[in-house]
Structures are given as structure tokens and as C-alpha cells.
OpenMM code with the backbone's topology and positions (N, CA, C; nanometers):
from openmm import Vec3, app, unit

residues = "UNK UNK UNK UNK UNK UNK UNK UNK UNK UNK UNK UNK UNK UNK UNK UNK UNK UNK UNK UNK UNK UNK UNK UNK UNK UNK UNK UNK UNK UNK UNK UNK UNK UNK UNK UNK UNK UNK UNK UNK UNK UNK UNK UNK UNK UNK UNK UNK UNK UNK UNK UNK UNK UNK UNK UNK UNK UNK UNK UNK UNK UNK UNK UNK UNK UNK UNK UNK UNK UNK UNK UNK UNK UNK UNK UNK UNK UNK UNK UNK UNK UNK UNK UNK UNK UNK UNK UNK UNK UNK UNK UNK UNK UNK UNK UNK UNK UNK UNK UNK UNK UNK UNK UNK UNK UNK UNK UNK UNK UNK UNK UNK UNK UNK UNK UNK UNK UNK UNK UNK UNK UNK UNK UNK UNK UNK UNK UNK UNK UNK UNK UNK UNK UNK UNK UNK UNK UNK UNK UNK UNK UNK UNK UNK UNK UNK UNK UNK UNK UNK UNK".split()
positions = [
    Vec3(0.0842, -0.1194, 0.0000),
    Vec3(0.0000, 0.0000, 0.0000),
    Vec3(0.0877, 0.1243, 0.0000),
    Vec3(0.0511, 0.1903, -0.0613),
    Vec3(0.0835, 0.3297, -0.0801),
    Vec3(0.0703, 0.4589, 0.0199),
    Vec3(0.1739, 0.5011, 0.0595),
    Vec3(0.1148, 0.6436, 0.1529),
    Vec3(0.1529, 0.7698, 0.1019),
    Vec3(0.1145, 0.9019, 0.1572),
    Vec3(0.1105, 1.0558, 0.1155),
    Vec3(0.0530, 1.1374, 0.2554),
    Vec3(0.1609, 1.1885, 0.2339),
    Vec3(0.1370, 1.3531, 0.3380),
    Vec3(0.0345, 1.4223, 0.2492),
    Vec3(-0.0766, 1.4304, 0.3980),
    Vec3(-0.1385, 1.5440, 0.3402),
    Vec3(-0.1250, 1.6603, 0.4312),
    Vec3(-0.1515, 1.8119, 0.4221),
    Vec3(-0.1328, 1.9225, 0.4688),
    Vec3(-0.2672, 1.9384, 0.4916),
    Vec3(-0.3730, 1.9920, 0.5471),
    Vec3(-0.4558, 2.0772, 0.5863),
    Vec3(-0.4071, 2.2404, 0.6129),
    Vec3(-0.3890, 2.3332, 0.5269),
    Vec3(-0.3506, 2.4784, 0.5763),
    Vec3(-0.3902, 2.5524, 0.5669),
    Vec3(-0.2970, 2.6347, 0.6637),
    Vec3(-0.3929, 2.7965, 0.7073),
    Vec3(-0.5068, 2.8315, 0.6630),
    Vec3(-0.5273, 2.8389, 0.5536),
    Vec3(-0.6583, 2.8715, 0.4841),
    Vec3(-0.7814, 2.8189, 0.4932),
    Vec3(-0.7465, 2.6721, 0.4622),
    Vec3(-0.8184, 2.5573, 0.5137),
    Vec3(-0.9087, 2.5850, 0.6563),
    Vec3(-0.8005, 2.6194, 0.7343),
    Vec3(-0.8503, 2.5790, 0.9070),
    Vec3(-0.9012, 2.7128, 0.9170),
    Vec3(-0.9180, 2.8501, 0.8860),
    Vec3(-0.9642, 2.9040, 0.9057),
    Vec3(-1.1074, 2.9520, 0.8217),
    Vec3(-1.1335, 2.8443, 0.7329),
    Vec3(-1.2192, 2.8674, 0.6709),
    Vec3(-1.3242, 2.7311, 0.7480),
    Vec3(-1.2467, 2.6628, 0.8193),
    Vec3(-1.3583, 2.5864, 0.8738),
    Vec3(-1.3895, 2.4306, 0.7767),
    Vec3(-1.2892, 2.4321, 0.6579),
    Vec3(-1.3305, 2.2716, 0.5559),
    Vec3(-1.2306, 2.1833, 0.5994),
    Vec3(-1.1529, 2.1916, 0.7052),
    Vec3(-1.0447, 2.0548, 0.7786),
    Vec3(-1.1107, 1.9260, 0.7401),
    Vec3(-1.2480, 1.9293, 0.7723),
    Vec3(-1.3687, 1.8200, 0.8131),
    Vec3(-1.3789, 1.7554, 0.6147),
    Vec3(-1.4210, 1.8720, 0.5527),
    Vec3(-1.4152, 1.8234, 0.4247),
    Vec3(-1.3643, 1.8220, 0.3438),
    Vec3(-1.2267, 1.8379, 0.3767),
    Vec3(-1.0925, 1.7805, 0.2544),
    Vec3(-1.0555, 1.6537, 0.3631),
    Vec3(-1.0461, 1.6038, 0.5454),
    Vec3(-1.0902, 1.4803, 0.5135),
    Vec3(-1.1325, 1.3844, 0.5068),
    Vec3(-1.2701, 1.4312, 0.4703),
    Vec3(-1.3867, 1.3482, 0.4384),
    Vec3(-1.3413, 1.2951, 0.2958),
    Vec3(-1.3276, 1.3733, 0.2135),
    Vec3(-1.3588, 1.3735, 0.0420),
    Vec3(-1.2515, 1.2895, 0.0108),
    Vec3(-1.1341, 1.3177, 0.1208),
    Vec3(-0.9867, 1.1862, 0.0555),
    Vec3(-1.0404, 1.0429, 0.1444),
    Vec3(-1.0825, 1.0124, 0.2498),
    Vec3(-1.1467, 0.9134, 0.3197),
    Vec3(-1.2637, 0.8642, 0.2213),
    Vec3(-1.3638, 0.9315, 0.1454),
    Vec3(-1.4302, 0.8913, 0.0369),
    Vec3(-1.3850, 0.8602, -0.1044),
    Vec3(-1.2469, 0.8786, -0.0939),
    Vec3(-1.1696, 0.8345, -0.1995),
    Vec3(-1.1577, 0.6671, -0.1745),
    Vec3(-1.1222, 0.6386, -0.0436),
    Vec3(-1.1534, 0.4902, -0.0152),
    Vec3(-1.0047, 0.4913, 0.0548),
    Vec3(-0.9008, 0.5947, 0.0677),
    Vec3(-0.7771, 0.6051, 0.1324),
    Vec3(-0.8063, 0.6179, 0.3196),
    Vec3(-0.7228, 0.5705, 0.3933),
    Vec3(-0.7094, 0.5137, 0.5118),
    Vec3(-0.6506, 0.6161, 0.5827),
    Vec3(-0.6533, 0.6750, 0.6753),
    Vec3(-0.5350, 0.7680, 0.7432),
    Vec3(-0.4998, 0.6545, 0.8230),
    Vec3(-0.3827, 0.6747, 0.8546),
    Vec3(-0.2771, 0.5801, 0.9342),
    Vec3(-0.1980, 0.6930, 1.0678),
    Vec3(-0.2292, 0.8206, 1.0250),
    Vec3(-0.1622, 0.9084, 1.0936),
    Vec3(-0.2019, 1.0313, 1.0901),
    Vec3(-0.2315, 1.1076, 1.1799),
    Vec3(-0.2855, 1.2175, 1.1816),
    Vec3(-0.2932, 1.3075, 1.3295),
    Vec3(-0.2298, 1.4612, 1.2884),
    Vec3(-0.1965, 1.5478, 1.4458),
    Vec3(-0.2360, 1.7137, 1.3364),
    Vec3(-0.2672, 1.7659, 1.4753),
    Vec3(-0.2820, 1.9181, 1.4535),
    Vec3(-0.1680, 1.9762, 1.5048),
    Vec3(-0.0599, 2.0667, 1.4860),
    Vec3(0.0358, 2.1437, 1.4717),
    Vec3(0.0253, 2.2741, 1.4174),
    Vec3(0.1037, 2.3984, 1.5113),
    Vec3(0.1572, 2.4532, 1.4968),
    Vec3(0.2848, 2.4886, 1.4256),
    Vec3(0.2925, 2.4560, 1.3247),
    Vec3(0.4394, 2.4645, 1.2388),
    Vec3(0.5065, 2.6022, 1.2257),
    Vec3(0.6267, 2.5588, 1.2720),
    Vec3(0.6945, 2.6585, 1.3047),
    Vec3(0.8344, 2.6780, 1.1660),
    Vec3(0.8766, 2.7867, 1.1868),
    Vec3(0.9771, 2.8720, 1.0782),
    Vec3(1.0659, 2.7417, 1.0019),
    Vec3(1.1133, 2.6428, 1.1439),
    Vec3(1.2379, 2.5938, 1.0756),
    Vec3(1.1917, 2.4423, 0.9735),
    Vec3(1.1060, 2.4279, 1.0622),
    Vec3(1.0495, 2.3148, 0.9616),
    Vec3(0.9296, 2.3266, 0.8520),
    Vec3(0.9423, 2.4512, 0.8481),
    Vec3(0.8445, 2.5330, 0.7272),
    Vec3(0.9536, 2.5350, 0.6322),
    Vec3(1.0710, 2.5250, 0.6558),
    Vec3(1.1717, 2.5478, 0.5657),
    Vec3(1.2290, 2.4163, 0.5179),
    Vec3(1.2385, 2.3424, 0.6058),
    Vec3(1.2754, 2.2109, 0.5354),
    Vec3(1.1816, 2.1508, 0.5057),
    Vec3(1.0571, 2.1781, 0.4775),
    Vec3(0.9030, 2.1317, 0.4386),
    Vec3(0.9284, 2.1868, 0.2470),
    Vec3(0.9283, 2.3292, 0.2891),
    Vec3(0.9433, 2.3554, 0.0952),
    Vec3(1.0545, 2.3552, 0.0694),
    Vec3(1.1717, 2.3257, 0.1492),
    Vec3(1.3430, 2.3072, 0.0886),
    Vec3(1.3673, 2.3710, -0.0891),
    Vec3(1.2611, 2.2523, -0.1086),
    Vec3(1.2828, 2.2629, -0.3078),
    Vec3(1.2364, 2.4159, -0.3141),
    Vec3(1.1975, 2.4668, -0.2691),
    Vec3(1.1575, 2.5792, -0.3051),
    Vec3(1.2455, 2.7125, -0.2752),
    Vec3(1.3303, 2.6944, -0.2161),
    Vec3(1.4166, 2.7692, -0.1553),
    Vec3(1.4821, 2.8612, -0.2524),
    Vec3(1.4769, 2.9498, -0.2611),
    Vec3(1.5667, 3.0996, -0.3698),
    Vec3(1.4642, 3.1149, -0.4507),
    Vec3(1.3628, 3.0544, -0.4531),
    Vec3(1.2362, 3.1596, -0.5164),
    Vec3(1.1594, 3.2624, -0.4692),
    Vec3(1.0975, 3.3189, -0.5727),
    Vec3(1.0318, 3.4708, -0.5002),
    Vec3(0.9181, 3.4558, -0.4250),
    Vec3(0.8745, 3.3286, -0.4095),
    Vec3(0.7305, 3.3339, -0.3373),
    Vec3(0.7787, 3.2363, -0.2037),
    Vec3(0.8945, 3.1674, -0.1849),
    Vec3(0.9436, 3.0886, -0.0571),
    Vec3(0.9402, 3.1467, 0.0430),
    Vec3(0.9658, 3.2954, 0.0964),
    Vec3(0.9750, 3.3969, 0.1959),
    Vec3(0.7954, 3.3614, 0.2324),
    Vec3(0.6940, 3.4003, 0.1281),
    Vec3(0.5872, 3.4433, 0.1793),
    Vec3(0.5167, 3.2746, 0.1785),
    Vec3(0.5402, 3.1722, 0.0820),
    Vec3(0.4895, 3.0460, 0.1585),
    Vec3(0.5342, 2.9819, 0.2970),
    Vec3(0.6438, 3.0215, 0.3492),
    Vec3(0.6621, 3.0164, 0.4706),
    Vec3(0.5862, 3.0716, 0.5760),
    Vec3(0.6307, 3.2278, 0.5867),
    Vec3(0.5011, 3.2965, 0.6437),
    Vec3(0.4008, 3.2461, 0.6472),
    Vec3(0.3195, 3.2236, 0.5095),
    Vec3(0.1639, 3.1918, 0.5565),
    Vec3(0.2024, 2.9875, 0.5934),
    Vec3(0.2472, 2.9677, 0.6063),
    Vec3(0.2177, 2.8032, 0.6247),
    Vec3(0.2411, 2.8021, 0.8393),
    Vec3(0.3203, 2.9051, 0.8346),
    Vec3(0.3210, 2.8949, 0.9952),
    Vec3(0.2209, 3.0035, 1.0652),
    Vec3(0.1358, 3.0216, 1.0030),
    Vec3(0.0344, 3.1989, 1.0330),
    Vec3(-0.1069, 3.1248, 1.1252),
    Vec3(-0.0904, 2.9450, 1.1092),
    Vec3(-0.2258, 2.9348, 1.1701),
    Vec3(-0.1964, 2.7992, 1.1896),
    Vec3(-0.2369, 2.6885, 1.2954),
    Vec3(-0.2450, 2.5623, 1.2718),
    Vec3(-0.2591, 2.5165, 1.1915),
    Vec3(-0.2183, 2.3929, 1.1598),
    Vec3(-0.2315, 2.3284, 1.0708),
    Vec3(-0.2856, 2.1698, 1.0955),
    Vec3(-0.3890, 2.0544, 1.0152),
    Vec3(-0.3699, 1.9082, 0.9966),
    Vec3(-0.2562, 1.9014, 0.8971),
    Vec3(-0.2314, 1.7486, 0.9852),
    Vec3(-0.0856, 1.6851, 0.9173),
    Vec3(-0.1524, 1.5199, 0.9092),
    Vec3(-0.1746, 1.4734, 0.8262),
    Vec3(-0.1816, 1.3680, 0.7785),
    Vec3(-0.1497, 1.2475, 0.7178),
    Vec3(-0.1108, 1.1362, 0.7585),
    Vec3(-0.1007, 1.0565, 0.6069),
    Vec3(-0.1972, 0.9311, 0.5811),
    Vec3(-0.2158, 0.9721, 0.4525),
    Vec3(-0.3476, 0.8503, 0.3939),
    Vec3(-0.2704, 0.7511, 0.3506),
    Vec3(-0.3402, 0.6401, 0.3327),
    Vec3(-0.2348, 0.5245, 0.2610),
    Vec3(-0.3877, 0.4245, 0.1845),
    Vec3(-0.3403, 0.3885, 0.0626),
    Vec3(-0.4295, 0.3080, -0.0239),
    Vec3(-0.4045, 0.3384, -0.1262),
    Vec3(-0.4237, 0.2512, -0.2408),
    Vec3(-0.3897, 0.2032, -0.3639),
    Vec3(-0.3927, 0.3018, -0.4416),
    Vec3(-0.2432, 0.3887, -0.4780),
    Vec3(-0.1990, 0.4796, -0.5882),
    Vec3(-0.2131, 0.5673, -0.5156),
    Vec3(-0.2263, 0.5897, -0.3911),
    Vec3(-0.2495, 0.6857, -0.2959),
    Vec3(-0.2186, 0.8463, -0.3465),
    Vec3(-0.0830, 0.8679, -0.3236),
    Vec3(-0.0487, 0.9252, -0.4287),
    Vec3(-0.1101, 1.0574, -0.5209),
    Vec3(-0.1328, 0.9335, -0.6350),
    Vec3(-0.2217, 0.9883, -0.7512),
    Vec3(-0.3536, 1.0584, -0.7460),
    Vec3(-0.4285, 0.9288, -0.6525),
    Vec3(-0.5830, 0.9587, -0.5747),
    Vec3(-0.5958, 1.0494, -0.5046),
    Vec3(-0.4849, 1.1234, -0.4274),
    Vec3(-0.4938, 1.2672, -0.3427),
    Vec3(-0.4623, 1.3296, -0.4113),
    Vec3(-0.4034, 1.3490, -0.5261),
    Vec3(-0.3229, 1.4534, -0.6356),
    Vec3(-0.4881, 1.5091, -0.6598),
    Vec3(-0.5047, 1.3545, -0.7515),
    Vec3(-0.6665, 1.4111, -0.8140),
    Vec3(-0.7666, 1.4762, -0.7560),
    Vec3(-0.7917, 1.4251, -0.6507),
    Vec3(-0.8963, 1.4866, -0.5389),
    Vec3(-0.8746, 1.6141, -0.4915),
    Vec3(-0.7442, 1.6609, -0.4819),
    Vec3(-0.6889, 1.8163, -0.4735),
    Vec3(-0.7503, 1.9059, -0.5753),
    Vec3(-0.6976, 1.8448, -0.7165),
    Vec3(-0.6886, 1.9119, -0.8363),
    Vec3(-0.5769, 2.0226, -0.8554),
    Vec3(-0.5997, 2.0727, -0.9595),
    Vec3(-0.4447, 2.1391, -0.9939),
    Vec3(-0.4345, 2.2613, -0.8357),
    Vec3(-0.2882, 2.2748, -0.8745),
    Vec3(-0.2111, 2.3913, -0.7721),
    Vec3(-0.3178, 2.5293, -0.7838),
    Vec3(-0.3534, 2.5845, -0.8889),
    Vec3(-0.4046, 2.6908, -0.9141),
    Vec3(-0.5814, 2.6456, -0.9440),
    Vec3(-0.6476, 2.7052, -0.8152),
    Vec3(-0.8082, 2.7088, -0.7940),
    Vec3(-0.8557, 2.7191, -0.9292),
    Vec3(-0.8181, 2.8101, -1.0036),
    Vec3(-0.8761, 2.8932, -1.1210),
    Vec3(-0.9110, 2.7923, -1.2215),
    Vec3(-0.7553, 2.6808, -1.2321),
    Vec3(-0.7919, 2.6198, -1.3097),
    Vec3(-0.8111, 2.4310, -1.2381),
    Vec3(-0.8386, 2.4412, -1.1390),
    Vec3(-0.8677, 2.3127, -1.0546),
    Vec3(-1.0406, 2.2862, -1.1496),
    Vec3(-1.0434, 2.1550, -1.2027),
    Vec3(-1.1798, 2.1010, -1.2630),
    Vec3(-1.2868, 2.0967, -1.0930),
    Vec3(-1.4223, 2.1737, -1.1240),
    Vec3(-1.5368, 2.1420, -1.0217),
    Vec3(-1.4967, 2.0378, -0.9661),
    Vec3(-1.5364, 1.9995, -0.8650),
    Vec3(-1.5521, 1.8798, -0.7929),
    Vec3(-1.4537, 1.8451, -0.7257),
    Vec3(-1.3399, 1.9109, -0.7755),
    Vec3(-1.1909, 1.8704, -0.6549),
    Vec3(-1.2322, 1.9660, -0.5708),
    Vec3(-1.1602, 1.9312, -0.4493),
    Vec3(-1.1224, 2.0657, -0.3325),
    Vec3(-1.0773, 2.1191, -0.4227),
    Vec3(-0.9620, 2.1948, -0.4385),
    Vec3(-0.9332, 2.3342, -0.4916),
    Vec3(-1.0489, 2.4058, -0.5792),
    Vec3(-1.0928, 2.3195, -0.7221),
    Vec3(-1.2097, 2.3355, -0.7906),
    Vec3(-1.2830, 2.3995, -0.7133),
    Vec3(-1.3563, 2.3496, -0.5989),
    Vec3(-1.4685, 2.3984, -0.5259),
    Vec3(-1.4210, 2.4786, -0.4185),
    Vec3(-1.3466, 2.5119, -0.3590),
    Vec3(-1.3418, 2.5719, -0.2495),
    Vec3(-1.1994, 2.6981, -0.2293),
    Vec3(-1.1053, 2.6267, -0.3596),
    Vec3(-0.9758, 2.7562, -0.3201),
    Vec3(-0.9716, 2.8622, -0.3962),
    Vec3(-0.9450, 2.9733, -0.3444),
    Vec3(-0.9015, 3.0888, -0.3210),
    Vec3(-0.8507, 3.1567, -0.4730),
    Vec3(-0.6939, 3.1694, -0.4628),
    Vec3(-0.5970, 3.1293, -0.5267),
    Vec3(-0.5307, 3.0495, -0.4981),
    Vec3(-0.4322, 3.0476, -0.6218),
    Vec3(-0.3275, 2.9856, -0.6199),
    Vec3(-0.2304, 2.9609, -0.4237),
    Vec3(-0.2185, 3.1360, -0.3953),
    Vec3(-0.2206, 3.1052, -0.2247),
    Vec3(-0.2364, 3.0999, -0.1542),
    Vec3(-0.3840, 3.0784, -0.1692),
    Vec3(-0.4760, 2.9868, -0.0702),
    Vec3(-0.5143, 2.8922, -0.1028),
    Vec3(-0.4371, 2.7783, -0.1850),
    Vec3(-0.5193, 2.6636, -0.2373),
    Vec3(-0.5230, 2.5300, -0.1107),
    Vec3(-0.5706, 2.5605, -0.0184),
    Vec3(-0.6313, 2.4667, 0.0980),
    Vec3(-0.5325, 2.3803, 0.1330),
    Vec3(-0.4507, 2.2849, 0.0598),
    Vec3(-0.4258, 2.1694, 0.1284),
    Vec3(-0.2806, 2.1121, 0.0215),
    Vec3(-0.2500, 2.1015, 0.1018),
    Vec3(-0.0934, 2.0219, 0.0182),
    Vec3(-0.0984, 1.9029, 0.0337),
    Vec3(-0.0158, 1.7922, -0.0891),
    Vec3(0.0003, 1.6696, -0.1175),
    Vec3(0.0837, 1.6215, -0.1658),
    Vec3(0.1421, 1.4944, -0.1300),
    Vec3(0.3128, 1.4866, -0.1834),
    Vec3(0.2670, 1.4484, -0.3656),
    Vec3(0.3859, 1.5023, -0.3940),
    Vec3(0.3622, 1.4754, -0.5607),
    Vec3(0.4535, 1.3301, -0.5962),
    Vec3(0.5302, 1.2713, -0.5361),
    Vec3(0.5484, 1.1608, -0.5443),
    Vec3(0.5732, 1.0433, -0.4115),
    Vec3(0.5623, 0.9344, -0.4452),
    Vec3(0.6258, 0.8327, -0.3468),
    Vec3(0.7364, 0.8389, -0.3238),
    Vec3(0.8200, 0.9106, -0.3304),
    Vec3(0.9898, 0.9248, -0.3310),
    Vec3(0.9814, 1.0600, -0.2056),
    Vec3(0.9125, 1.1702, -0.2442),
    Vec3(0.8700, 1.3112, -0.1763),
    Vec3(0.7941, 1.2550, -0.0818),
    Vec3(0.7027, 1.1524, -0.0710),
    Vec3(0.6145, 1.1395, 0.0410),
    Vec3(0.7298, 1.0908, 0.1405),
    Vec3(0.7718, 0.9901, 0.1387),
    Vec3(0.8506, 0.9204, 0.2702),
    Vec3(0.9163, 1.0445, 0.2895),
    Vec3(1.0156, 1.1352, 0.2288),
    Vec3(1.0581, 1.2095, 0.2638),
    Vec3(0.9752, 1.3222, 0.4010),
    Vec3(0.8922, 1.3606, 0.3310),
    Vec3(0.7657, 1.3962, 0.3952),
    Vec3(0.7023, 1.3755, 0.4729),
    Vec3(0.6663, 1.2742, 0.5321),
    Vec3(0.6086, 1.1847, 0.6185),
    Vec3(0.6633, 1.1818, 0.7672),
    Vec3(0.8410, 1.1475, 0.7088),
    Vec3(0.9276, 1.1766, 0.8196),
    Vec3(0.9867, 1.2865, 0.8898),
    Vec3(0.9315, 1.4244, 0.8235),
    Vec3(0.9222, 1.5543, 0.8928),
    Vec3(0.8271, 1.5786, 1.0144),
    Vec3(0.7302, 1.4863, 0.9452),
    Vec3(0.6369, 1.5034, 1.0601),
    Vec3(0.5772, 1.4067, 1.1537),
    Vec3(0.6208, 1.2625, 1.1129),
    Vec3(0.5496, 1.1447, 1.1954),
    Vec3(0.6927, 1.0447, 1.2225),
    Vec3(0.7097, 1.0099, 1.3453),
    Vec3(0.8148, 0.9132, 1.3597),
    Vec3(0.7237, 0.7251, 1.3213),
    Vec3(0.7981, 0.6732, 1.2831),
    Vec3(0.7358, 0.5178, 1.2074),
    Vec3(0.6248, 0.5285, 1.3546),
    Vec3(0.6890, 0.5132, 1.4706),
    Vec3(0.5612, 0.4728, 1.5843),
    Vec3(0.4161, 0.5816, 1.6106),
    Vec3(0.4687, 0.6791, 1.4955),
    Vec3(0.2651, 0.7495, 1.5014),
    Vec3(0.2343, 0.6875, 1.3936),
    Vec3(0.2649, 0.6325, 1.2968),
    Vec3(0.1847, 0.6011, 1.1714),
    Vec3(0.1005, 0.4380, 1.2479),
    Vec3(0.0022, 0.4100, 1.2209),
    Vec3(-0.0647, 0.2937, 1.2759),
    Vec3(-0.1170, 0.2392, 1.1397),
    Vec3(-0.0754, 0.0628, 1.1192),
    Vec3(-0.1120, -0.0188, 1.0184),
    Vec3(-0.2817, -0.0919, 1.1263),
    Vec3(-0.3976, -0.0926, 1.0076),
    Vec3(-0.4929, -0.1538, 1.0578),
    Vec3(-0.5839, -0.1949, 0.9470),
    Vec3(-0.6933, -0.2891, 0.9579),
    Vec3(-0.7377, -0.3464, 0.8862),
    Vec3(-0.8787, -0.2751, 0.8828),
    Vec3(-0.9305, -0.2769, 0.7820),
    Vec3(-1.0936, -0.1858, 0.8150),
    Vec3(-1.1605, -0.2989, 0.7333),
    Vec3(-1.2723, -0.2869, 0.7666),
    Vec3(-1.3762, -0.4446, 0.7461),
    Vec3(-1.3880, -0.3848, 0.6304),
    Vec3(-1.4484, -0.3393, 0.5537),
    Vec3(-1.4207, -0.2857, 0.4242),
    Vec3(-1.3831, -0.3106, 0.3234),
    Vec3(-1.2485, -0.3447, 0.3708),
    Vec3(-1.0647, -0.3614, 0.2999),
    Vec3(-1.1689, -0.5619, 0.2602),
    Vec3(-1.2213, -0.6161, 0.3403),
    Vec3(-1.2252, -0.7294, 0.3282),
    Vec3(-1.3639, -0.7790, 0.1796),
    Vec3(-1.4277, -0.6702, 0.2393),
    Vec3(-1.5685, -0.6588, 0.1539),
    Vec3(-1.5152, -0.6298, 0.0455),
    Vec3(-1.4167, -0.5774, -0.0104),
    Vec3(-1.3515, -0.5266, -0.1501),
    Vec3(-1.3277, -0.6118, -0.2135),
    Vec3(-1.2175, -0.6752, -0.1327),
    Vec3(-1.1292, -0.7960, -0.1860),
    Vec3(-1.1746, -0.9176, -0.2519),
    Vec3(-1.3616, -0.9240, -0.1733),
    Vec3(-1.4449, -1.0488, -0.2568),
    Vec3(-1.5122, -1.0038, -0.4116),
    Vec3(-1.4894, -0.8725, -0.3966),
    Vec3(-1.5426, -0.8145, -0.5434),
    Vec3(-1.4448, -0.8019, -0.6784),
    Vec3(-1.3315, -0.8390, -0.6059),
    Vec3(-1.2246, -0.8033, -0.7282),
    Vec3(-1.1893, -1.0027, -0.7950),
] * unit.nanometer
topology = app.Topology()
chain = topology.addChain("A")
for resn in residues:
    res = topology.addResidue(resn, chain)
    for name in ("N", "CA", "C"):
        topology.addAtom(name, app.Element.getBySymbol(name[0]), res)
């Protein structure tokens, strides 16, 4: 199985949709295994967008990523990944298709609600900023079993 950091931010939590970005990835059929509310602070706002570092907008995605609590998440299930990419929809609201979070609910581009690792390589990376192996919890959901007779 597959896992991915998800972000819940600033924007997010002060707009009150924490509950339904994740609902809508949990209705994707993805599992959280891990999940805390945080205060993120300067230094690990920085090794969070690293890649982003010497661009003109890194100063002010910092700022706003530590301006308000935050959910920290990780989902895990098949293409995981991909399935939170989609359910996001693109980086920029404007052009996010209806029906994703961003589509329906973001801002702009910097306020687009919720971050997601863009790969399985970036997620573990990711994951381990914010969850040591003993918060992530492996479990079985009756569900998982009801599936398995349909395939």
C-alpha cells in the first residue's frame, strides 16, 4: 500500500473545511494511518518547501504556512499518491476542474487549501518531517475485506 502527506492549511482551518478535505480523501476509499494538529513553526516550514528555496514566493509560503495551525496527515491506499493529487486538483483554484477541493473551495493559487506529496519518493521524505514510524498505525478496516471479494 501506498502512503502521502497530506497538509490541511492555514486557509483551510480558518475557513472551517479541515472536516471536508478529510472526508472527500477518506471517500476516496484512502485510510489515514496518521494524523496530528500542529503549529508549524519557521524551521520546519523550511525544510518542508526546501525545493523551493531561492524563489520569489518561498519567503511568503513560509510565512503563511506557519500563520495558523495546521492538519498533518497521512493517507495510505492504492496509488495513494495519484488519488490525493486528483482529489486536490491542480495547484491553481482557477484552473482546478469542479468537484476537486481546490475546484470547489480555493481561493488562489495562495490559498489553495491543502498540500500533497507529488510523489512516493517526496512522500517518505515527507512523512518523516512530521510522523516518527511509531505514530503512523497499520490496521485493517472491514471494508478492505468486503472489496477484496469483489475483485
Amino acid at each position: 500500500m501506498e502512503r502521502s502527506l497530506v497538509l490541511v492549511k492555514p486557509d483551510a482551518m480558518q475557513r472551517g473545511l479541515a472536516g471536508v478535505i478529510i472526508s472527500r480523501l477518506e471517500r476516496r476509499g484512502l485510510k489515514i494511518v496518521a494524523i496530528k494538529m500542529l503549529q508549524m513553526d519557521k524551521a520546519l516550514a523550511q525544510r518542508h518547501y526546501a525545493i523551493h528555496q531561492g524563489k520569489a514566493f518561498f519567503n511568503d509560503l513560509v510565512e503563511f504556512i506557519t500563520s495558523s495551525p495546521i492538519i498533518t496527515a497521512v493517507f495510505e491506499g492504492e496509488k495513494a499518491v495519484e488519488a490525493i493529487r486528483q482529489t486536490m486538483g491542480e495547484t491553481d483554484p482557477a484552473k482546478a476542474s469542479p468537484g476537486t477541493i481546490r475546484g470547489d473551495f480555493g481561493l488562489d493559487i495562495g490559498h489553495n487549501l491543502v498540500h500533497g506529496s507529488d510523489s512516493t519518493e517526496n512522500a517518505e521524505k515527507e512523512i518523516s518531517l512530521f510522523f516518527s514510524p511509531e505514530e503512523i498505525l497499520s490496521y485493517a478496516k472491514e471494508i478492505d475485506n468486503c472489496m477484496k471479494d469483489l475483485k
